[in-house]
C-alpha positions, 0 to 999 in steps of 0.5 A: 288844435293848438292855442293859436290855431283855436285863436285864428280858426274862427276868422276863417268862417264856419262854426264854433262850439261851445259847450252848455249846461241846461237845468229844467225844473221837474217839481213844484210851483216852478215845474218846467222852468229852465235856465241855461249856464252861459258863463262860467258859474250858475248859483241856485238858491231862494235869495234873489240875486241867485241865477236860479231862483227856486222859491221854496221853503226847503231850499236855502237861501244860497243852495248849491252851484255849478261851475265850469271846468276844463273837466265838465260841471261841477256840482257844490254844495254852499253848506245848504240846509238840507243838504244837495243830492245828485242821483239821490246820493248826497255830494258836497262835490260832484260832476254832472252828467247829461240826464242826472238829477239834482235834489235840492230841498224838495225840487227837483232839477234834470240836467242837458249838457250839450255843444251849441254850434255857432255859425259865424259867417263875416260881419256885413258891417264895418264897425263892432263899436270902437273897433273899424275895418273892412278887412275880411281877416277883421270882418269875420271877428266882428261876425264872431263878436256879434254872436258872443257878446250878448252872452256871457262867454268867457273871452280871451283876445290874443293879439300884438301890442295897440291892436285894439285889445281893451276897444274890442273889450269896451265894445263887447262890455257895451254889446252886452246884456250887462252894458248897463253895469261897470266896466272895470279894466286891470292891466297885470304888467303895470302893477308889481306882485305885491300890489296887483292882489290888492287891485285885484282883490282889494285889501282891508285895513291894516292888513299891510304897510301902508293900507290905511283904509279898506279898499275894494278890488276890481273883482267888487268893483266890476260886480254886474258887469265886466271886469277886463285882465289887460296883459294875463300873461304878465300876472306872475305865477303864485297869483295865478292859483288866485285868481283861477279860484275866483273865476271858478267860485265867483267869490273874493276874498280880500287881502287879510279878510276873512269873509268871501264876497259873492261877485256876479262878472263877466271877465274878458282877458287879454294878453300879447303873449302865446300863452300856449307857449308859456304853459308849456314853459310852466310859466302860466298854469294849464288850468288858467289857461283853458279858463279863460280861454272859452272863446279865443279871438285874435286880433291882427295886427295892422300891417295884416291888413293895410287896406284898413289904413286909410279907413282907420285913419279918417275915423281918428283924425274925425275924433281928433280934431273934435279933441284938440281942434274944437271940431275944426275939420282936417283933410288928409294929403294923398302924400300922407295916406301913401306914407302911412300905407308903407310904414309897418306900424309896430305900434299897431293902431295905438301909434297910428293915432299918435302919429296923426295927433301930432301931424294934426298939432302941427297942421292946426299950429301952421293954419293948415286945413290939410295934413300932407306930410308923415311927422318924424320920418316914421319909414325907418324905427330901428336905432340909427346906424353907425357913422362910417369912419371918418376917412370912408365918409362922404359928407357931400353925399349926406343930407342935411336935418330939417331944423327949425331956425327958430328952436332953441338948441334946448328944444331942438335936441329935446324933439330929437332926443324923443323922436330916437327913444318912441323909434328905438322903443317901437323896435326892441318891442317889435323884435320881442313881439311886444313883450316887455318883460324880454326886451327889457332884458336884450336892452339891459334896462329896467322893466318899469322903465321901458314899461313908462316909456312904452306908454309915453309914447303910444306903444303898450 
């Protein structure tokens, strides 16, 4: 099955499998406990704070470990004490398998590995925290959702720009076990390579120009909750190696340090990108790719599911005017949700409520109590068209612009100027599928650029 079609398979209802890893104890005062593996690192030890706590003396304090892989579990010794045997032959490496048995000390652990089917049946609801939708494509991810988020599952979230990656993110983070902890977001296409090891891994004093204290990354920052990669695929290639090694260790290690931190997260991931298609490119590593990748979820883009419009756009202008109108109720015009309904939104939700903030500034700033009209004349977002030569034209036939009398010429070509840039800026990423990187380069335009302009206006 291809990234994508993992991606879209579980909106369609049935099962989705996911493979587990139990341990029971078969010795000692802690005979019969079991614990499970369900994110991608499990730590046995005698100190509090391990995943198992085995509380004895031939036991270290940070024993051995067992991490996931695209192979199977790998089992590690932390340069235990008395050393960790798998089988009765003592590893400092080795991959489990169902049935061996793991010696620590004088416990002794069996090991389960199994797939646990998870059927996911559409959510009865139509909300999953930040996220709302009655659309049966979005129902079945609010479904799938409501079976992952209380574990600690590993999630990628595949989906067009303002589709609602980082809401679906928070919601999960808050329908967590770990909600009680920080929710920490990373976005990898807003930092340039030489910063983004530092904001992810954070940096000590002096280990670079400008590093004038010690900093903490957001791996230690997230610790006990959940950490968010905003944009995966734009983290470039020799960071990648990096951050494959913290997601298998669950331990950080600061630029120009020398001591590993223990980090106890959750890592949810998103990117706009089909990363199937930049492994196969060589431009995201395969092994990355399938850690992150436990449970793949797509979300689809608003113009999928234009029944959702009207909904949506209600539950923004209640947080709307509650923002900019003191909670001063609006009401929207049958004018203005047939408008909305025929625009094919680009910008996905993010534009949506963009659009609705303006016409809800305009209608507060005219008395209105109704939004009756679709601001900026939204229905067409390509670049204007060429003016035919003066000979072919008809200027009879050619309307003339709305302008306010009472603008200065200043104003006026300044909200024109702004209305041209959020329409041409909204069909460069619409035509690269919301790739930056790509339509900078067709637009000749520096990245960063396009990038400020993307976030100006409610389109990254």
């Amino acid at each position: 099955m291809s990234a994508t079609e993992a991606q879209r398979a579980p909106l369609a209802g049935g099962r989705l499998s996911l493979a587990r890893c139990a341990l029971r104890v078969l010795s000692g005062d802690q005979k019969g406990e079991e614990r499970v593996l369900e994110g991608d690192v499990l730590r046995i030890g005698k100190a509090e704070g391990n995943d198992l706590v085995l509380r004895d003396g031939s036991v270290s304090r940070e024993h051995c470990e067992i991490v996931r892989d695209p192979k199977g579990y790998l089992l590690r010794d932390l340069s235990s004490t008395n050393g960790t045997l798998l089988d009765g032959n003592e590893v400092r490496e080795g991959y489990l398998r169902a049935g061996a048995v793991i010696s620590i000390g004088r416990i002794e652990l069996s090991v389960r590995t199994y797939d646990e089917r998870i059927e996911i049946a559409p959510s009865l609801h139509e909300r999953f925290g930040e996220l709302v939708g009655r659309d049966p494509q979005l129902r079945a991810v609010f479904g799938l959702l409501e079976r992952i988020a209380p574990t600690d599952a590993t999630l990628l979230v595949a989906g067009e720009t303002g589709t609602g990656k980082d809401a679906l993110a928070r919601s999960v983070h808050a329908a967590s076990k770990r909600s009680a902890g920080t929710f920490f977001s990373v976005d990898c296409g807003a930092l340039v390579g030489s910063l983004i090891e530092s904001e992810l891994f954070g940096h000590e004093k002096g280990s670079f120009t400008g590093a004038v204290e010690r900093r903490k990354g957001a791996f230690e920052l997230a610790h006990g909750g959940t950490l968010f990669l905003d944009e995966i695929g734009e983290l470039p290639l020799e960071l990648q190696p990096k951050l494959l090694r913290v997601l298998e260790t669950r331990r950080v290690r600061r630029v120009g340090g020398n001591q590993e931190i223990a980090v106890d997260i959750r890592v949810i991931a998103a990117s706009n990108r089909n990363l199937e298609l930049e492994v196969q490119r060589g431009k995201f590593r395969q092994d990355l790719f399938f850690r992150l990748a436990v449970v793949p979820i797509w979300l689809p883009p608003l113009r999928a599911r234009r029944t959702d419009i009207g909904l949506l756009a209600r539950q923004l202008l209640v947080r709307i005017c509650k923002e900019h109108g003191s909670g001063q109720a609006l009401e929207l015009s049958e004018a203005m949700l047939h408008g909305l309904a025929g625009h094919d939104w680009p910008g996905n939700v993010r534009e949506l409520r963009n659009v609705l903030e303006r016409a809800a500034l305009l209608a507060y700033a005219q008395g209105s109590a109704q939004l009756s009209a679709v601001p900026l004349a939204l229905t067409s977002l390509g670049p204007p068209a060429p003016r035919p030569p003066a000979a072919q034209a008809a200027p009879a036939a050619q309307p003339e612009p709305a302008f306010d009398p009472e603008a200065s010429y200043g104003a006026t070509r300044a909200q024109w100027e702004a209305d041209f840039e959020r329409r041409y800026v909204g069909w460069l990423l619409a035509r690269h599928d919301g790739n930056i990187s790509a339509a900078a380069r067709a637009a000749e335009m520096d990245r960063k650029h396009l990038h400020k302009l993307a976030q100006k206006h409610g389109l990254k």
